[in-house]
C-alpha positions in Angstrom: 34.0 45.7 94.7 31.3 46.0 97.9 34.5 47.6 99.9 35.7 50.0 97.1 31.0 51.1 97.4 31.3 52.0 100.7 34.6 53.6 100.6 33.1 55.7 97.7 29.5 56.4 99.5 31.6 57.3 102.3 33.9 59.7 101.0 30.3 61.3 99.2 29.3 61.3 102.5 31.6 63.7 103.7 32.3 65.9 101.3 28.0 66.6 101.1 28.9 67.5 105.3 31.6 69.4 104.3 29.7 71.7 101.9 27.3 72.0 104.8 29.6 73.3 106.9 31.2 75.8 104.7 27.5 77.0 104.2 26.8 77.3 107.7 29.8 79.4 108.2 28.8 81.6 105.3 25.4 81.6 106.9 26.7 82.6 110.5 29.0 85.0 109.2 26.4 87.0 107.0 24.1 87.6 109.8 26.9 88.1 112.6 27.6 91.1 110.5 24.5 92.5 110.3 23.7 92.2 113.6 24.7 95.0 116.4 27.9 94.3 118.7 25.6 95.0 121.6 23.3 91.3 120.6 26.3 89.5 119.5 27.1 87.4 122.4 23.2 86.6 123.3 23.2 85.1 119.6 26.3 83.0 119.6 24.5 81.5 122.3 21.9 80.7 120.5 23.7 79.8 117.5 25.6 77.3 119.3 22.5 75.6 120.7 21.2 75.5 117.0 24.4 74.5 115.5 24.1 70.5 114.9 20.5 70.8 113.8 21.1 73.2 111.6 24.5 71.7 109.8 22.4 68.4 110.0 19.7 70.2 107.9 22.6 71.2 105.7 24.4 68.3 105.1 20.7 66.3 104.5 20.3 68.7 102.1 23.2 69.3 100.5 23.4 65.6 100.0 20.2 65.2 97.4 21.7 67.4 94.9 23.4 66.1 91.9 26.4 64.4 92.9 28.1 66.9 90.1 26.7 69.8 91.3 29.3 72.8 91.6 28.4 75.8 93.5 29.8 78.7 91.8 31.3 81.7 93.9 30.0 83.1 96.7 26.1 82.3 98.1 23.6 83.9 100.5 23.0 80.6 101.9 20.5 82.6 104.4 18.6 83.5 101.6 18.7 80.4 99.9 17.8 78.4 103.1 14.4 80.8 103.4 13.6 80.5 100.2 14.0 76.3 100.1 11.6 77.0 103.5 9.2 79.2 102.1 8.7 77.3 98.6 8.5 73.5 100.9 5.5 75.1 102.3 3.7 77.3 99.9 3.6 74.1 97.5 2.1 72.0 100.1 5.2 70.0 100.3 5.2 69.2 96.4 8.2 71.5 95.9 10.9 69.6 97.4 13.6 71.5 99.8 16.4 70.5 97.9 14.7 71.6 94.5 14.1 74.9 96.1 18.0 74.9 97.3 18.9 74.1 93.2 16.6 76.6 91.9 17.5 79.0 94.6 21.6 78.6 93.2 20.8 78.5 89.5 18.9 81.6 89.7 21.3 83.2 91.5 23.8 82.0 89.1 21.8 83.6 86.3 20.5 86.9 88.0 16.7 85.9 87.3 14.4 85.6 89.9 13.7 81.9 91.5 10.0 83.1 91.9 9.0 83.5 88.5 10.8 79.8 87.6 9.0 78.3 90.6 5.1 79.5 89.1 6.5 78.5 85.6 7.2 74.7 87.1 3.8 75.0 88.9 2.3 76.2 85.4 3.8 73.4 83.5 3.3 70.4 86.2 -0.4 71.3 86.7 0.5 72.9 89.6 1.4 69.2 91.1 4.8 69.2 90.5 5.2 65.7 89.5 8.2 65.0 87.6 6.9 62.2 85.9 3.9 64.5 84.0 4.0 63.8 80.4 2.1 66.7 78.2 -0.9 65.9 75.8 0.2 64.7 72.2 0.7 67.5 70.2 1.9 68.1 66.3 5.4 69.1 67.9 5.1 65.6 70.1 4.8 65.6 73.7 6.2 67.6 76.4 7.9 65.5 79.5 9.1 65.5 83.3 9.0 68.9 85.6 9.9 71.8 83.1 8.0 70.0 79.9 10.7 70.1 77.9 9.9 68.6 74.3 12.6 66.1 72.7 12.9 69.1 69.6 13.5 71.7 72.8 15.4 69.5 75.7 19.2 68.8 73.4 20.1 72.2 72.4 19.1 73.7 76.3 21.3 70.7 77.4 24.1 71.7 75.8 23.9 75.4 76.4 23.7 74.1 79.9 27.1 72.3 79.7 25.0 69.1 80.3 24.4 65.9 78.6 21.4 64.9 77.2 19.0 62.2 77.1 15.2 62.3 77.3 15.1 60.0 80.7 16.7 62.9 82.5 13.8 65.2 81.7 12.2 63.5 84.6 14.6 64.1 86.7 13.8 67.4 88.8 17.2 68.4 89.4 18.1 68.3 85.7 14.8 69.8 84.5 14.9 72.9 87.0 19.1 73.3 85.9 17.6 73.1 81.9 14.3 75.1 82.6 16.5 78.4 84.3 19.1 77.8 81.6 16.8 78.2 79.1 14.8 81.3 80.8 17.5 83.2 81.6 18.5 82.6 77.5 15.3 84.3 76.4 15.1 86.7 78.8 18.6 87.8 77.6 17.5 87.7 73.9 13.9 89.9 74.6 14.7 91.6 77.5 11.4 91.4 79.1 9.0 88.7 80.7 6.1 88.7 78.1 8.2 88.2 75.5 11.0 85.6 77.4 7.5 83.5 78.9 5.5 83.3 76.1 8.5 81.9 73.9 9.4 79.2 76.8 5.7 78.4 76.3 5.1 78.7 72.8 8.1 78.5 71.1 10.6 81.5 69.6 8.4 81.3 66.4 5.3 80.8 68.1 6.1 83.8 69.6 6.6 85.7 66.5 3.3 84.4 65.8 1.3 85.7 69.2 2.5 88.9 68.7 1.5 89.2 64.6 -2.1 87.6 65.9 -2.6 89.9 68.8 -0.3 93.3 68.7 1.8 92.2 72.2 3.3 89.3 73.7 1.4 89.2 76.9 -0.1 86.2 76.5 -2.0 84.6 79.8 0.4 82.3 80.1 2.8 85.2 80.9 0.7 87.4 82.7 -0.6 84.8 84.8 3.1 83.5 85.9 4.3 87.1 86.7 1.1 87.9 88.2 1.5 85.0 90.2 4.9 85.7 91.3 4.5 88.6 92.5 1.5 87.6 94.8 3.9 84.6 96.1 6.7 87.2 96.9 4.3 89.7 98.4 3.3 86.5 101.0 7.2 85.8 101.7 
């Protein structure tokens, strides 16, 4: 049993450092081709230096998402890379790299912007990002992990996900950011702008109904705040 483990970890093994190294390809060959014929031999030098530092950065990250992860078509790997970069160290080192590579993918995957997801996440966790936050009791019960997902909210986004469900996975980060994009890029698809798409993920489809009968709009602060917010982080990118 112990022999079939290791066989098993070790075949993981290299099929996480094989997806690395298809990335880095993608990766080299997107910016060889924007760069000018004139610089391209000066930067395979450098690229060569780089090379087993960066596919070792790949393959380490590439390795802590979920082991059932597919990567669907083709990916800007450059800009996913920056933006894993850029989120690690605007969050102080809460946001995880990896998270920021999963986010980075499902957004992509969805046509949403990772930015507004990432100050929804920092929003919802307190702006701690703890996976493990559980939300104050409520009448609706309470809201748990990352994305605060509420056990009346987190089955039906699960299975529009194509994902199974149980409430122990809401404090898993990887499965609350796949659920927490799945279900934005659901309401932005059904309102068609980020008022009405945010305040929903916050208060509910018929809470929503309700904000706007109470108020004339749907730009509640919890919407204005996270696209205020998002743009901010992008203009410091």
């Amino acid at each position: 049993m112990r022999r079939n483990t290791i066989l098993g970890n070790v075949l993981l093994q290299t099929m996480h450092i094989g997806l690395a190294v298809i990335l880095l390809m993608q990766y080299g060959a997107q910016s060889a081709a924007s760069e000018p014929a004139a610089s391209k031999n000066a930067l395979a030098l450098e690229r060569s230096a780089g090379f087993d530092s960066a596919l070792l950065e790949l393959a380490d990250t590439s390795s802590e998402l979920p082991e059932d992860y597919t990567i669907r078509g083709a990916v800007n790997w450059k800009d996913i890379k920056g933006l894993s970069e850029f989120l690690y160290i605007d969050s102080d080192g809460y946001f995880k790299r990896d998270w920021a590579v999963l986010l980075g993918l499902e957004a992509d995957k969805y046509g949403i912007d990772p930015l507004i997801v990432y100050e929804l996440l920092k929003v919802e966790s307190g702006e701690t990002f703890d996976p493990d936050a559980v939300g104050p009791e409520t009448r609706y019960g309470q809201a748990y992990g990352l994305a605060q997902f509420m056990e009346n909210t987190g089955p039906w986004i699960a299975e529009k996900a194509g994902m199974d469900y149980e409430k122990e996975k809401l404090f898993d980060p990887h499965y609350a950011i796949q659920l927490s994009v799945t279900y934005l890029a659901y309401l932005y698809d059904k309102y068609e702008d980020w008022d009405h798409a945010l305040t929903a993920y916050h208060r509910g489809m018929t809470g929503l109904e309700e904000y706007i009968d109470e108020n004339g709009d749907a730009a509640s602060w919890y919407a204005v705040e996270i696209q205020k917010n998002a743009e901010l982080t992008a203009a410091n990118r």
